[in-house]
PDB file of N, CA, C and O in Angstrom:
ATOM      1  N   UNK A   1       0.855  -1.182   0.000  1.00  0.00           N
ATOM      2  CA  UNK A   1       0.000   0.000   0.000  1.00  0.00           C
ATOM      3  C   UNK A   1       0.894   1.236   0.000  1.00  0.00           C
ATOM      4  O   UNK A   1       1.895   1.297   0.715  1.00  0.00           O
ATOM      5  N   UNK A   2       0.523   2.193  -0.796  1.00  0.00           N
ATOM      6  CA  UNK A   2       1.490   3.374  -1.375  1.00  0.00           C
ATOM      7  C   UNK A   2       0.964   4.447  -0.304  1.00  0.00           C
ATOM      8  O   UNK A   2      -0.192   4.263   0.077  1.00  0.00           O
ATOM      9  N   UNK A   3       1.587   5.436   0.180  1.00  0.00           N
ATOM     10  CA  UNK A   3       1.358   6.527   1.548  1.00  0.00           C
ATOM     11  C   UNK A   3       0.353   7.039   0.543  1.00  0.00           C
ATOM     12  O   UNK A   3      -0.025   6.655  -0.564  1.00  0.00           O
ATOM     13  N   UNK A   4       0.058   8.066   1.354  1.00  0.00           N
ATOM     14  CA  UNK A   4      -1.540   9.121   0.641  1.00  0.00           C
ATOM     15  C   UNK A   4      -0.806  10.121  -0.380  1.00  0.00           C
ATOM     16  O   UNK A   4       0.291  10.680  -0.396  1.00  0.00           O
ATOM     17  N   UNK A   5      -1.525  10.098  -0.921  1.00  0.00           N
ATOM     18  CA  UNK A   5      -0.592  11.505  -2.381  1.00  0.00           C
ATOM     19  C   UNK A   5      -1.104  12.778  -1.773  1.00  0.00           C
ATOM     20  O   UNK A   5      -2.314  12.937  -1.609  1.00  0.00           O
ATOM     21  N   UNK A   6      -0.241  13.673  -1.438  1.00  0.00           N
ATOM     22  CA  UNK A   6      -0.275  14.675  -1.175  1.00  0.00           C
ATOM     23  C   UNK A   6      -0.350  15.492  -1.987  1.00  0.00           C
ATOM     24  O   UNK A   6       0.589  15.382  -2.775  1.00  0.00           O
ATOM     25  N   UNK A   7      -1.656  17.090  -2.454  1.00  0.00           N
ATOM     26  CA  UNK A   7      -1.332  18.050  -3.222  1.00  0.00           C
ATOM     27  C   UNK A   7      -1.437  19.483  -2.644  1.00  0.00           C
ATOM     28  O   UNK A   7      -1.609  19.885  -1.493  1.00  0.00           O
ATOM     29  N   UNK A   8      -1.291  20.060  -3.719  1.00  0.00           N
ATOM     30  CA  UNK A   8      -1.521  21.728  -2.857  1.00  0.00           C
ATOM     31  C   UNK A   8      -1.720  22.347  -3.720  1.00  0.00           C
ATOM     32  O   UNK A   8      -1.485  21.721  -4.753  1.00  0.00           O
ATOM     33  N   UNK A   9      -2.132  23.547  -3.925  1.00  0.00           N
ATOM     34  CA  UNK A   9      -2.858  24.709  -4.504  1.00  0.00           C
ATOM     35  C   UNK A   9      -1.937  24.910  -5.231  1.00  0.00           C
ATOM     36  O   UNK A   9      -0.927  25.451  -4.778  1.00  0.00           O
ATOM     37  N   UNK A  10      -2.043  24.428  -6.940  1.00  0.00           N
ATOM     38  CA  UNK A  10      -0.905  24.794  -7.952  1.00  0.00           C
ATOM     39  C   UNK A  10      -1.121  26.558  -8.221  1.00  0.00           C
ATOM     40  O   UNK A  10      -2.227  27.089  -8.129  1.00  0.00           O
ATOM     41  N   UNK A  11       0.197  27.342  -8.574  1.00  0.00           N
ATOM     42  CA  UNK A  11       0.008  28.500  -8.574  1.00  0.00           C
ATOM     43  C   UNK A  11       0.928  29.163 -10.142  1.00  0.00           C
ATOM     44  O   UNK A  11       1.496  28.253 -10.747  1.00  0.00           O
ATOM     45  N   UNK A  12       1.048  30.189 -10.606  1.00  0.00           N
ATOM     46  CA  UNK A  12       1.036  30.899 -11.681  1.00  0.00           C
ATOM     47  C   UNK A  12       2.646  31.572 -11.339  1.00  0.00           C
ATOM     48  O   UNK A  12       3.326  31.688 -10.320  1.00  0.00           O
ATOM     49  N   UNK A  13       2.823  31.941 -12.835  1.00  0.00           N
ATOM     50  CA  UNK A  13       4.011  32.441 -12.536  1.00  0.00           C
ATOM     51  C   UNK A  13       4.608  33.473 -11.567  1.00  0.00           C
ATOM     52  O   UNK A  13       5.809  33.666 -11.373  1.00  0.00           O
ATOM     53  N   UNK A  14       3.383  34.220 -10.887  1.00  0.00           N
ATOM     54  CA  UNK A  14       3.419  35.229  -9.956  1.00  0.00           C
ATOM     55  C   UNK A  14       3.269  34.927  -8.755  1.00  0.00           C
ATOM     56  O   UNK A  14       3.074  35.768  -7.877  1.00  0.00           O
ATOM     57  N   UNK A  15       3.333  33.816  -8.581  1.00  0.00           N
ATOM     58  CA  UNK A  15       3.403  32.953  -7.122  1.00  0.00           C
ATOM     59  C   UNK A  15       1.525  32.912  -6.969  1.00  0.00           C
ATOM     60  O   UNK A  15       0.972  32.406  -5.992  1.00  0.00           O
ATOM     61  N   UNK A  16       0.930  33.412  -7.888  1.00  0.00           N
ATOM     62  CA  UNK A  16      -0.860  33.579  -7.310  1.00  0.00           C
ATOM     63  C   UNK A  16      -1.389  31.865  -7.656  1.00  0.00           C
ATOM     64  O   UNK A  16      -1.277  31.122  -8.631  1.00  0.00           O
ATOM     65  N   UNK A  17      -2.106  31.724  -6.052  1.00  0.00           N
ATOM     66  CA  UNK A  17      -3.001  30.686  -6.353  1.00  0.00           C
ATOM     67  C   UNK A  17      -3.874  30.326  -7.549  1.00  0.00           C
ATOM     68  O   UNK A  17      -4.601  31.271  -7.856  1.00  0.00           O
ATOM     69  N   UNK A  18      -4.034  29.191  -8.360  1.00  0.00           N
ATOM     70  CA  UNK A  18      -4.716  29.244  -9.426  1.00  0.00           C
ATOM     71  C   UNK A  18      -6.149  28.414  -8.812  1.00  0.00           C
ATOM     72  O   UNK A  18      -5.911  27.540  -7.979  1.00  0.00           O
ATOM     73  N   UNK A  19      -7.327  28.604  -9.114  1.00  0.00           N
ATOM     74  CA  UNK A  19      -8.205  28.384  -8.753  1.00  0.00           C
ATOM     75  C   UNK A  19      -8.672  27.081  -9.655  1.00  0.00           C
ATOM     76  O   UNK A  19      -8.786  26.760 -10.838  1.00  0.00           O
ATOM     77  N   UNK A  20      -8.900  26.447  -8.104  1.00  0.00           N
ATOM     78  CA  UNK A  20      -9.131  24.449  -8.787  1.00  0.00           C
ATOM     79  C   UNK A  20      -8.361  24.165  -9.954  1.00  0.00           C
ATOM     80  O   UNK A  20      -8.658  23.935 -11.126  1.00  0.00           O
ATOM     81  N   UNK A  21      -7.180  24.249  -9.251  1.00  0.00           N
ATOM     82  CA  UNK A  21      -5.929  23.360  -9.917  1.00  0.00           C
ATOM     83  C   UNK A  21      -4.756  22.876  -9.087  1.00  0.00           C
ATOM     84  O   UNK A  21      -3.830  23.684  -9.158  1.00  0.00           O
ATOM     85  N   UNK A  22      -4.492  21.849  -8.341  1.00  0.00           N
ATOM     86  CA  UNK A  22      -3.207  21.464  -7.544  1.00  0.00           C
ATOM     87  C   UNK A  22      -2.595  20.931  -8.234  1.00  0.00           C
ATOM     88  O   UNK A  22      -2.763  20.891  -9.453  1.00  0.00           O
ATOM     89  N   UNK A  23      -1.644  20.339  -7.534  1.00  0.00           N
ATOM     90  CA  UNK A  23      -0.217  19.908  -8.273  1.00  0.00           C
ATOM     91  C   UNK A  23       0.451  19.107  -6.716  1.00  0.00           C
ATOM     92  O   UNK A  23       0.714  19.667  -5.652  1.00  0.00           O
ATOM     93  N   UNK A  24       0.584  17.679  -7.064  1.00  0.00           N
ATOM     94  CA  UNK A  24       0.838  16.821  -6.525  1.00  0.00           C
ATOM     95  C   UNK A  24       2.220  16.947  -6.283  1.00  0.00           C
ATOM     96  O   UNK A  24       2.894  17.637  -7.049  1.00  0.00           O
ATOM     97  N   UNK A  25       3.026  16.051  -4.777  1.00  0.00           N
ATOM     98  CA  UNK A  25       4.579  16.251  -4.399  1.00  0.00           C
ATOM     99  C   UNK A  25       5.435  15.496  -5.898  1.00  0.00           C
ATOM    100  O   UNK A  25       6.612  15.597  -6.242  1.00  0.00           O
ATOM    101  N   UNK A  26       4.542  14.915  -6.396  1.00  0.00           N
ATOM    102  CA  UNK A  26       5.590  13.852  -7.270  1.00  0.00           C
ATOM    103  C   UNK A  26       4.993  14.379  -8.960  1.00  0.00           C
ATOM    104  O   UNK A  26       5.134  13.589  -9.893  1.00  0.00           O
ATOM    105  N   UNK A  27       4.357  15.729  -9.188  1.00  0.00           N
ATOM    106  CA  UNK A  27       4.590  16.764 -10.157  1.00  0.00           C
ATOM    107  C   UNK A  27       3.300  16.322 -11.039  1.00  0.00           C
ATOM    108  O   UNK A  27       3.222  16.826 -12.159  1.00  0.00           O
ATOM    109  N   UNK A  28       2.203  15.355 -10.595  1.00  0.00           N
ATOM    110  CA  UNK A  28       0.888  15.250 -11.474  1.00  0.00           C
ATOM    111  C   UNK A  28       0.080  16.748 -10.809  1.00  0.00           C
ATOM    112  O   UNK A  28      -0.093  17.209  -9.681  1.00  0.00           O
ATOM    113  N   UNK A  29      -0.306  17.200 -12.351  1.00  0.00           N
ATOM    114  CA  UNK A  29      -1.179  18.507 -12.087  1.00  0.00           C
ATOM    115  C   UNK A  29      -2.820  17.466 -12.057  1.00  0.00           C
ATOM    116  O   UNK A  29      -3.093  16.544 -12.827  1.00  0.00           O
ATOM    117  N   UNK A  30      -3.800  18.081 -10.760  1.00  0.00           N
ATOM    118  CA  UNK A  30      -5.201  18.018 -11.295  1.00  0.00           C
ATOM    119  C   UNK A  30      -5.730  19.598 -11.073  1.00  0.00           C
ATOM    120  O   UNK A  30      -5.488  20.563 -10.347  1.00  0.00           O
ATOM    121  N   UNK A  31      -6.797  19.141 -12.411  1.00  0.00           N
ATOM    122  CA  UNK A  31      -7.966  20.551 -11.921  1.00  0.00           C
ATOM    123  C   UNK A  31      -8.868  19.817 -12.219  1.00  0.00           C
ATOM    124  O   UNK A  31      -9.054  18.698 -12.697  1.00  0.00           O
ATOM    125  N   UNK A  32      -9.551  20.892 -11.742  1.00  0.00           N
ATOM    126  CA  UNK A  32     -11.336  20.979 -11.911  1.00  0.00           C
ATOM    127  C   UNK A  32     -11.796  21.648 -12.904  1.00  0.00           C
ATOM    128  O   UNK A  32     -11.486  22.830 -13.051  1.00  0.00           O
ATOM    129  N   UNK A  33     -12.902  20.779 -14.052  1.00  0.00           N
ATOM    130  CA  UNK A  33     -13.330  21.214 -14.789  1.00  0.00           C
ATOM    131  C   UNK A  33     -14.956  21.481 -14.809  1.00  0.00           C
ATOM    132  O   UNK A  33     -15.669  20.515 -15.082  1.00  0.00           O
ATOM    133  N   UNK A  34     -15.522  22.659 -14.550  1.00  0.00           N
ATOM    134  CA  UNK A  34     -16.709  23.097 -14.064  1.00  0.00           C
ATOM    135  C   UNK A  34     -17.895  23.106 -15.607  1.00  0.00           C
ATOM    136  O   UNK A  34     -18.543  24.015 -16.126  1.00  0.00           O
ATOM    137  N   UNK A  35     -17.753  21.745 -15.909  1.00  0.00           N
ATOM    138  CA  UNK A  35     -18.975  21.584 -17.231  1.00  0.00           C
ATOM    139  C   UNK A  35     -20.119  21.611 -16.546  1.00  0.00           C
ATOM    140  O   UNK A  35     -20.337  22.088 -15.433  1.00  0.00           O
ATOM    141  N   UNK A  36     -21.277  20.727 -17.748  1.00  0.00           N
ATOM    142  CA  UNK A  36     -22.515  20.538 -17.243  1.00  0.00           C
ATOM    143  C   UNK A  36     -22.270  19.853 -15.597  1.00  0.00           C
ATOM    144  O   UNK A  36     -23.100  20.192 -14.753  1.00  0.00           O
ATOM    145  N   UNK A  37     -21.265  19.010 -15.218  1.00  0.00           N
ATOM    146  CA  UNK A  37     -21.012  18.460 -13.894  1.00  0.00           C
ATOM    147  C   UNK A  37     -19.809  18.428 -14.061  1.00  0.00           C
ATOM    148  O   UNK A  37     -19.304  18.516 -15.180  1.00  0.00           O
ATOM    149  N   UNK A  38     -19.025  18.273 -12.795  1.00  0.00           N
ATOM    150  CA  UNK A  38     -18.221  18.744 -12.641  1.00  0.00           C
ATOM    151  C   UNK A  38     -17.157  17.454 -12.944  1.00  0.00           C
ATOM    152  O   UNK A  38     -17.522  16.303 -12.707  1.00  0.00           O
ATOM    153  N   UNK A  39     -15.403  17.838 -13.654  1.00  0.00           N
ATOM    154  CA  UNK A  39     -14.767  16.765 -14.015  1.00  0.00           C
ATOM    155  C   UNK A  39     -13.373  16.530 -13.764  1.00  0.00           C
ATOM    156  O   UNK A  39     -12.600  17.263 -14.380  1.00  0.00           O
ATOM    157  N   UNK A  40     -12.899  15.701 -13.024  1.00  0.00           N
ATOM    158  CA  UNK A  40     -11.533  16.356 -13.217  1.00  0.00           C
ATOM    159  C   UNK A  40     -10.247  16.074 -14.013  1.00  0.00           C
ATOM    160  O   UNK A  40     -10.409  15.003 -14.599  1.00  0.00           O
ATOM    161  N   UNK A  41      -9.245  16.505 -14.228  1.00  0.00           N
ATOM    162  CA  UNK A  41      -8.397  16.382 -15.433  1.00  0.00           C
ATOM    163  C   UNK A  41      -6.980  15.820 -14.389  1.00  0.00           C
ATOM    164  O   UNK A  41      -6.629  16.178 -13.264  1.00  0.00           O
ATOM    165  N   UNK A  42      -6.581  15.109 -15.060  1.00  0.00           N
ATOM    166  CA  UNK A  42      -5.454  14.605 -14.383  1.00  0.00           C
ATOM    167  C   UNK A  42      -3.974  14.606 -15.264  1.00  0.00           C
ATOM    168  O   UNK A  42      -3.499  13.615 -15.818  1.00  0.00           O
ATOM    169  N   UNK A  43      -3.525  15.639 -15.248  1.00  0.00           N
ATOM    170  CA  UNK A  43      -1.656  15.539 -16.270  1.00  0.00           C
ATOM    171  C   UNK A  43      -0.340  15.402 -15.778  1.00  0.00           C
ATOM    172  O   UNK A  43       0.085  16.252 -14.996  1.00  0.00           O
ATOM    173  N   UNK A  44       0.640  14.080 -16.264  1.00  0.00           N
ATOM    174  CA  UNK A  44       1.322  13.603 -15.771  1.00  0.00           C
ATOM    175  C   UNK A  44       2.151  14.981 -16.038  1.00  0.00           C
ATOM    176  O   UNK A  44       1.860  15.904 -16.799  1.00  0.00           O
ATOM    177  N   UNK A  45       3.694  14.777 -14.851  1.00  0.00           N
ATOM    178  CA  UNK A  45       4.099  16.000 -14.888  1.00  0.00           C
ATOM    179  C   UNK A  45       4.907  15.943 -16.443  1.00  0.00           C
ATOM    180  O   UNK A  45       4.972  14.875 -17.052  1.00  0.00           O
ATOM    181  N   UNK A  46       5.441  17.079 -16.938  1.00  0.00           N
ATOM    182  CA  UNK A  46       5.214  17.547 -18.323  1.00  0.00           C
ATOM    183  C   UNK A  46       4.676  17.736 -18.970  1.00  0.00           C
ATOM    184  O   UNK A  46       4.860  18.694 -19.721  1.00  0.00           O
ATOM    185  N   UNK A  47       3.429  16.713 -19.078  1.00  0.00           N
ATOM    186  CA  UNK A  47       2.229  16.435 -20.201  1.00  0.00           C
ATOM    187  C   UNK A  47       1.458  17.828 -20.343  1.00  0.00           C
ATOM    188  O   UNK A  47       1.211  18.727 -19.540  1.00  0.00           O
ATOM    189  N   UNK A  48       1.134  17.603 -21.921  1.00  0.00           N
ATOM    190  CA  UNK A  48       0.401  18.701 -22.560  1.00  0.00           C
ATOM    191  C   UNK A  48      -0.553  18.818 -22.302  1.00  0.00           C
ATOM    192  O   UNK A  48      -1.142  19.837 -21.940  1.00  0.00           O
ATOM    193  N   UNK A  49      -1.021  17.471 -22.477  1.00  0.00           N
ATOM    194  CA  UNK A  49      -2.731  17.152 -21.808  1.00  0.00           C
ATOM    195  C   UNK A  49      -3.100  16.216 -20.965  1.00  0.00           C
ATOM    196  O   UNK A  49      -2.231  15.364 -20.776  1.00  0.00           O
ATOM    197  N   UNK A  50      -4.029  16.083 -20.423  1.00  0.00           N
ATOM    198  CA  UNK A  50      -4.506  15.519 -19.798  1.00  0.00           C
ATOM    199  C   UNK A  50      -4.667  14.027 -20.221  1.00  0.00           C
ATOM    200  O   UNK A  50      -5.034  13.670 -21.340  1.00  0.00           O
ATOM    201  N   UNK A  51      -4.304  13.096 -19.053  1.00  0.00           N
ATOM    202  CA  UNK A  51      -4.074  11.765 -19.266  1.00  0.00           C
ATOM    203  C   UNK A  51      -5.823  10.714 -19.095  1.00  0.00           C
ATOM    204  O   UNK A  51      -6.389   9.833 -19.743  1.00  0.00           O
ATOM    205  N   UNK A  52      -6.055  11.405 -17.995  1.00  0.00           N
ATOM    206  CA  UNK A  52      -7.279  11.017 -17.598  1.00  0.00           C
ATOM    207  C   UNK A  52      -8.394  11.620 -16.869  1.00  0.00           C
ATOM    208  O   UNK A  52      -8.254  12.494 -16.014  1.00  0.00           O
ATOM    209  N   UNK A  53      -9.586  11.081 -17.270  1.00  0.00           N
ATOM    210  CA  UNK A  53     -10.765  12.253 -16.815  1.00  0.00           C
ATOM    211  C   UNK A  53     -11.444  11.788 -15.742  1.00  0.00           C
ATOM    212  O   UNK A  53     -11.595  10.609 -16.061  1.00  0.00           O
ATOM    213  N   UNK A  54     -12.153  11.972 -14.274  1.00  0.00           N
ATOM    214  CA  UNK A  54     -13.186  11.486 -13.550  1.00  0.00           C
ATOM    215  C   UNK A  54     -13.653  12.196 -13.239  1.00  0.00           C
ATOM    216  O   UNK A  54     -13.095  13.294 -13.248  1.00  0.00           O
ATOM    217  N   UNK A  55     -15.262  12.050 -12.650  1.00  0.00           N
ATOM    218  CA  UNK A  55     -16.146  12.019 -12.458  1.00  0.00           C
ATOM    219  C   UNK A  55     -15.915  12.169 -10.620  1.00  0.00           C
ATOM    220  O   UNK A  55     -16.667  12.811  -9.886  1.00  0.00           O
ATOM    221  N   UNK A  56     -14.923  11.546 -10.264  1.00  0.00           N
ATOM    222  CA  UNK A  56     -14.958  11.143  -8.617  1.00  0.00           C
ATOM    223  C   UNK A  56     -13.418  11.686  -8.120  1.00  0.00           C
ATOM    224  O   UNK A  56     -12.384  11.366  -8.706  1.00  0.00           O
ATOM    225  N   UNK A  57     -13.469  12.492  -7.031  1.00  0.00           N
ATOM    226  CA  UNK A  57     -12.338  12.926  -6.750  1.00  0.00           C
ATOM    227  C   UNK A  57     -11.706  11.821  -6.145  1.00  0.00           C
ATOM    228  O   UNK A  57     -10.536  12.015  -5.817  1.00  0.00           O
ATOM    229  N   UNK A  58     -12.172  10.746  -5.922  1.00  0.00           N
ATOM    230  CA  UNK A  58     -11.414   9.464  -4.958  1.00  0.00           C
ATOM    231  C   UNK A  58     -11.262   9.183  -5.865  1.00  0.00           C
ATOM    232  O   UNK A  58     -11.378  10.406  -5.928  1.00  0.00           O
ATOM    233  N   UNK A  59     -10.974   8.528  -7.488  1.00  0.00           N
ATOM    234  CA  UNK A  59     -10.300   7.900  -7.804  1.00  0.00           C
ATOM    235  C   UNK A  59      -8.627   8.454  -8.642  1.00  0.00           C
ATOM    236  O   UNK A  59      -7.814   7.890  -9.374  1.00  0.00           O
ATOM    237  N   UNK A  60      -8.710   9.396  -8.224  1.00  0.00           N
ATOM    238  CA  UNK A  60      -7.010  10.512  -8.966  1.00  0.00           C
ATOM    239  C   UNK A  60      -6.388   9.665  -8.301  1.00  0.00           C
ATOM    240  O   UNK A  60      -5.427   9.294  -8.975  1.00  0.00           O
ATOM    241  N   UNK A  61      -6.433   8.999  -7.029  1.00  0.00           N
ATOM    242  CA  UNK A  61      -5.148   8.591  -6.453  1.00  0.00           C
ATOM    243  C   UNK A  61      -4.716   7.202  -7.201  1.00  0.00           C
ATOM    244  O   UNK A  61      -3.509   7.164  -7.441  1.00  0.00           O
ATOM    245  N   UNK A  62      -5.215   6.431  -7.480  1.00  0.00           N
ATOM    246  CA  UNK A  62      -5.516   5.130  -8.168  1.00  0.00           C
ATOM    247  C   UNK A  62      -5.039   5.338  -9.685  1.00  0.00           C
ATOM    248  O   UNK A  62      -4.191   4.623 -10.219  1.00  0.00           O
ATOM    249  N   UNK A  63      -5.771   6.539 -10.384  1.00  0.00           N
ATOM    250  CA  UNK A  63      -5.414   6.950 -11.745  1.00  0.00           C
ATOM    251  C   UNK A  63      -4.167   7.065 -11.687  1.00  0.00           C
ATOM    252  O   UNK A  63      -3.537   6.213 -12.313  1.00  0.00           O
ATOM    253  N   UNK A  64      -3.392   8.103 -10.954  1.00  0.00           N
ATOM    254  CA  UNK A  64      -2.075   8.504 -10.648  1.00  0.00           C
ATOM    255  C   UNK A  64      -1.050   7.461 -10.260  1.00  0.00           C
ATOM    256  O   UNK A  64       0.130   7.395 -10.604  1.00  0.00           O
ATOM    257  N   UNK A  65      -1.598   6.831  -9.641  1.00  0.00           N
ATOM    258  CA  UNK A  65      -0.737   5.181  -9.392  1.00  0.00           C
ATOM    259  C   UNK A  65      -0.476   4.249 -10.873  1.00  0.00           C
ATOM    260  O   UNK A  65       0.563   3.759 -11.315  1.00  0.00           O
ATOM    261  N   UNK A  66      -1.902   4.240 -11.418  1.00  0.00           N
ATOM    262  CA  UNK A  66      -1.995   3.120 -12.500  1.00  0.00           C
ATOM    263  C   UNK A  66      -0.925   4.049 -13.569  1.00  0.00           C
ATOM    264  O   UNK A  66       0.074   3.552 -14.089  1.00  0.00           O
ATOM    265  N   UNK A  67      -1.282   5.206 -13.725  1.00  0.00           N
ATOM    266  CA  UNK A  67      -0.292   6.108 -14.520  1.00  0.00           C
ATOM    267  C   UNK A  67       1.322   5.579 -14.267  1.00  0.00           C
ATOM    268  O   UNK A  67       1.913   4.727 -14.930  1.00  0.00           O
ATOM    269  N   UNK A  68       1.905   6.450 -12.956  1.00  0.00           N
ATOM    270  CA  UNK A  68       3.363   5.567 -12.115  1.00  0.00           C
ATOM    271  C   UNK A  68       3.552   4.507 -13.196  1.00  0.00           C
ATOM    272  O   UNK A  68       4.160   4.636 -14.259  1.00  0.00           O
ATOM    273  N   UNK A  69       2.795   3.227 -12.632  1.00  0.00           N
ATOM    274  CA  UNK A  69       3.316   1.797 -13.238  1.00  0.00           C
ATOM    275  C   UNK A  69       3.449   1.533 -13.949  1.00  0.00           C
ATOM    276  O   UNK A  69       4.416   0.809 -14.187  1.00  0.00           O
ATOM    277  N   UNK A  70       2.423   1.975 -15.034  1.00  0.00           N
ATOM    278  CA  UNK A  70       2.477   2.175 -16.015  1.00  0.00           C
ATOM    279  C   UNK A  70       3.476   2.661 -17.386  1.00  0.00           C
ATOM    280  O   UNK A  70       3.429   2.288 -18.558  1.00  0.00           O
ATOM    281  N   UNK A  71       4.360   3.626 -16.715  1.00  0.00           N
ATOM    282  CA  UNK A  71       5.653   4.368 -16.939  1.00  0.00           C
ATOM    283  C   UNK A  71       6.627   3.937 -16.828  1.00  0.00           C
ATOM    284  O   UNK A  71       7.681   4.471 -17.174  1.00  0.00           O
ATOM    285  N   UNK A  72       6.450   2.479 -16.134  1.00  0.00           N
ATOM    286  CA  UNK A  72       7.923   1.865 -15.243  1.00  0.00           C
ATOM    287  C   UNK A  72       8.219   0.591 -16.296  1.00  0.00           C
ATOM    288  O   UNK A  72       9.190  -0.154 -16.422  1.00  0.00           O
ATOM    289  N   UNK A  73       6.861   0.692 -17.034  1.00  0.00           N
ATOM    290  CA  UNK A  73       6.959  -0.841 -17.333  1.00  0.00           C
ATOM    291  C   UNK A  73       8.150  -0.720 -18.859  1.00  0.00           C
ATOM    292  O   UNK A  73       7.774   0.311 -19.415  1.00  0.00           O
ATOM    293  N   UNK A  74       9.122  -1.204 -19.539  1.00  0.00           N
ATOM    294  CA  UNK A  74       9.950  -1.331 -20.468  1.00  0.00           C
ATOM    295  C   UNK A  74       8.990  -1.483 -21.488  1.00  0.00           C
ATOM    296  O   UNK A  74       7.939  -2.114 -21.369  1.00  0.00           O
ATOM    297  N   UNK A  75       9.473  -0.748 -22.730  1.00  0.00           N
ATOM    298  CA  UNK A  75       8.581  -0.922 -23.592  1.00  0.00           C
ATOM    299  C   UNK A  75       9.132  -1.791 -24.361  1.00  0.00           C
ATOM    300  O   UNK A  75       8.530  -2.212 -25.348  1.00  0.00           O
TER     301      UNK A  75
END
């Protein structure tokens, strides 16, 4: 079992808080995307875009894991 993923209030080049968007210790950005319901976006660190979408804020940690292993594996 992997410790809890920790994030915090990702912020702008001016040090200003960006609103519903963190950024995880190990560099995955999520935000919040305020559609018809609400969604969230999950981008590995570098990535242009977004890797994966939910519906449920409990499952980023799981996404973000399966992502990890995913990365590790030799292609």
């Amino acid at each position: 079992m992997s410790d809890k993923l920790r994030w915090r209030q990702k912020r702008d080049r001016d040090n200003k808080p960006i609103n519903d968007c963190w950024i995880t210790e190990c560099g995955y950005t999520v935000a919040l995307c305020r559609l018809p319901n609400n969604r969230y976006t999950v981008s590995a660190p570098g990535g242009i875009a977004p890797f994966a979408y939910t519906n449920e804020r409990d499952d980023i940690e799981a996404l973000i894991q399966a992502h990890k292993e995913a990365q590790a594996v030799p292609a």
